[in-house]
N, C-alpha and C positions, 0 to 999 in steps of 0.2 A: 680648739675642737674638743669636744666631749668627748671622752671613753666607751665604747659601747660597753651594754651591761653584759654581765659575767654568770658566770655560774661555777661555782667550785666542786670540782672533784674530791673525792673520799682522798686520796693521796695529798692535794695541798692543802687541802681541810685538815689535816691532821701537819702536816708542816705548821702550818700556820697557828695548828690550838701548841707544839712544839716548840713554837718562836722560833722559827727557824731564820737566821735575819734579811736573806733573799728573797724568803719566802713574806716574811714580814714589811720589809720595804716594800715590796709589789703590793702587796695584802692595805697598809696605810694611805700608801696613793692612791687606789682603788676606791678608800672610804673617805677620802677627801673630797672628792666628786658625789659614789653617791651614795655615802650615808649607810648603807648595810649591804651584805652578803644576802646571794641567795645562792640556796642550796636544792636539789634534789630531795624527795624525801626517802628514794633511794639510798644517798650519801647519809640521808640522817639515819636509816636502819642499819648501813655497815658499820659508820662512828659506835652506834649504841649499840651493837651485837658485842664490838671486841672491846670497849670497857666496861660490859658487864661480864665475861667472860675470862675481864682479869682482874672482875670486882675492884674496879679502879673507882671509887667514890667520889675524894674528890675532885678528879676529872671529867667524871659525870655529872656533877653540881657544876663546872667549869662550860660543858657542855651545852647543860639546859640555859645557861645564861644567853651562851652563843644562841642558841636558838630560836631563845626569847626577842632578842634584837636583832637575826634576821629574817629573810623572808622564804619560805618552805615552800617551793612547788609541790603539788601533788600531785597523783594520776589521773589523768582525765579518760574519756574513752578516744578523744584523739591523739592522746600522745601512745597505748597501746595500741592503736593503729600503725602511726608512726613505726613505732617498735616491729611491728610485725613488719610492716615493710622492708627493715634495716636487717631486721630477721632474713626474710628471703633473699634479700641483695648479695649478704656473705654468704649464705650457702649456697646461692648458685657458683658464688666464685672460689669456695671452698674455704673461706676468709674467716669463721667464725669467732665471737667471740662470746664473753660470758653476760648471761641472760642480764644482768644486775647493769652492765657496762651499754647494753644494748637500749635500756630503758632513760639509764642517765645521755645517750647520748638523744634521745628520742625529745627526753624533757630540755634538753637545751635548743634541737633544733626546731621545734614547737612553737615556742617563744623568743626564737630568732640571738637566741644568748651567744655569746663566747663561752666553752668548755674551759675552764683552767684546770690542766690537766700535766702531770709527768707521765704519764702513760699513754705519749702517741703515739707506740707503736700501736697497739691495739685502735685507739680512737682513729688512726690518722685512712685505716678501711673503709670510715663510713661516710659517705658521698655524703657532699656541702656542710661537713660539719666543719665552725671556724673555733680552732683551738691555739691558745697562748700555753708556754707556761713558765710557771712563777719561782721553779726552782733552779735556774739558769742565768 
């Protein structure tokens, strides 16, 4: 049976550009099936915010490689709808979490993805979202 497709959070995106080896084994089986990562373009402005921020060059060269081989969702005006939905869901329940987090979960449930995520405490608020994760 095939793996459903994925979507990588800023957290094991960054495991995984670490070679973290849990993070890496999960990460290799994953592209044994299907061939590249996608990401959020969300996850790709937090990657690029904090190693230009620690003027990390060539992990930034390291970077654009990654993202030249895989594949970028962008925003749509249904996945900020999405958003805004997920939006009101937690603040009616008092659940909030952060705008960036709310967007990444919006673009994986959009396109029907798995989150791979180490942060389900916050992900694990937001109705029908299906998350794995890779550092466990």
């Amino acid at each position: 049976m095939r793996s459903p497709q994925a979507r990588l959070d800023t957290d094991v995106l960054s495991a995984v550009m670490r070679k973290h080896p849990i993070a890496m084994a999960r990460a290799q089986a994953y592209l044994a099936v299907h061939h590249r990562f996608t990401i959020s373009i969300i996850t790709r402005y937090e990657v690029l915010r904090g190693l230009k921020a620690k003027n990390a060059s060539s992990q930034l060269v390291a970077f654009d490689r990654f993202c030249t081989a895989s594949r970028i969702i962008r925003l749509t005006d249904g996945i900020v709808e999405q958003a805004a939905d997920i939006y009101a869901d937690l603040h009616r329940c008092g659940q909030l979490i952060g705008d960036a987090d709310i967007l990444i979960a919006a673009s994986a449930l959009a396109h029907g993805f798995v989150l791979i995520t180490n942060n389900e405490e916050h992900f694990k608020r937001v109705s029908g979202l299906r998350m794995e994760n890779w550092l466990r």
